[in-house]
N, C-alpha and C positions, 0 to 999 in steps of 0.2 A: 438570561441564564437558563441553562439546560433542567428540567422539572426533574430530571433522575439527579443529578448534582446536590438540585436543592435536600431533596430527601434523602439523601447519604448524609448530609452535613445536619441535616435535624436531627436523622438517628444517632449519629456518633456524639450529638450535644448532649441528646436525651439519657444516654447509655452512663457518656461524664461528668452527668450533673451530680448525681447521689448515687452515692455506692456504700452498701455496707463497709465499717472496718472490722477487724479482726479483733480487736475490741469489743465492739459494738455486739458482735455474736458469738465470743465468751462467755459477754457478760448475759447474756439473752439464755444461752445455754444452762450456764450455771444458777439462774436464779429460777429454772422452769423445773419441771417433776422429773426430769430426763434423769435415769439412773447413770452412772460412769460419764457426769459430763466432760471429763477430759478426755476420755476416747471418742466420743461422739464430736468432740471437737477437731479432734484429729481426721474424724470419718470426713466433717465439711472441709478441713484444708485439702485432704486428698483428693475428695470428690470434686472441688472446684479451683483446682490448683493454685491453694492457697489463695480464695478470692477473686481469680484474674481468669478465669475462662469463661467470657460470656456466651460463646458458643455452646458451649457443653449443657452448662445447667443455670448462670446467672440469667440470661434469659427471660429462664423458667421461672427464678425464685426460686429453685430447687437446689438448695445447699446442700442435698446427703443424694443425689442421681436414683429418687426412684423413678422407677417406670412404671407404664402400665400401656401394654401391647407393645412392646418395645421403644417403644417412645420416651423421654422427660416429661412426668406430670406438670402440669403448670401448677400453680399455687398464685394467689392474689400481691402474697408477699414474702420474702426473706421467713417472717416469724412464724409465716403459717404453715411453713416448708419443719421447721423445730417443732411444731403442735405437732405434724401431724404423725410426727416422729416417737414422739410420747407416747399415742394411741399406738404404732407400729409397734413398740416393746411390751404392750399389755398385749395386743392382739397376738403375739408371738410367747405370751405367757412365761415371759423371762421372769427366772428367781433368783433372789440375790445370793443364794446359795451357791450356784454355779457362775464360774469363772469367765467374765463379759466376753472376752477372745474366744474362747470355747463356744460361748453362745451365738456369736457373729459367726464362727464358722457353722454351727450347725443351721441358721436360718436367712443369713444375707443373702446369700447367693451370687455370689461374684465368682465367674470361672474356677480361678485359682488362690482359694481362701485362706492358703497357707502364707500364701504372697501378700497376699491383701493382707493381713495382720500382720507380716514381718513388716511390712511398710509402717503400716499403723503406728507399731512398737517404735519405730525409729524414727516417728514425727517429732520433732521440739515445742514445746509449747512455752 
């Protein structure tokens, strides 16, 4: 057997052995200090097309596409990708007084953040 063969078939084992569900990071969301955990939830189905882009950010463990130098941050895991999320909304000094859409557009930074939040608003959860 071809050595590049074998390793395509160990990766794509490795990839569908365990995979978060959408469930699983609901409920991880909802029970962490994450303020607006239903838009944050909405942020990972967008960011990881609902689950299924391993290319993008599953990967990474990176459920919400931060970067750093352009890049996908790795993270160890799924949950540490949610922690590190938490710290992201203090370090951006979000108050609950101001309206979460509002505040995503003022500090996300995604091109077009009008888009990005009409998206958002029109995720189903």
């Amino acid at each position: 057997m071809n050595i590049k063969f074998i390793c395509v078939v160990l990766l794509f084992i490795s990839i569908n052995c365990y995979t978060q569900t959408k469930e699983e990071v609901y409920k991880y969301i909802t029970k962490s200090e994450i303020k607006h955990p239903e838009i944050v939830y909405k942020q990972v189905l967008y960011e990881t097309g609902h689950l299924k882009c391993y290319p993008c950010s599953l990967q990474h463990n990176n459920l919400l596409g931060f970067r750093l130098n352009h890049k996908h941050m790795d993270f160890d895991s799924w949950q540490d990708s949610i922690d590190y999320y938490i710290g992201w909304q203090k370090r951006r000094k979000y108050s609950e007084d101001e309206n979460y859409y509002v505040f995503l557009k003022r500090v996300w930074g995604a091109p077009d953040m009008t888009k990005y939040v009409s998206i958002l608003k029109n995720i189903k959860i």
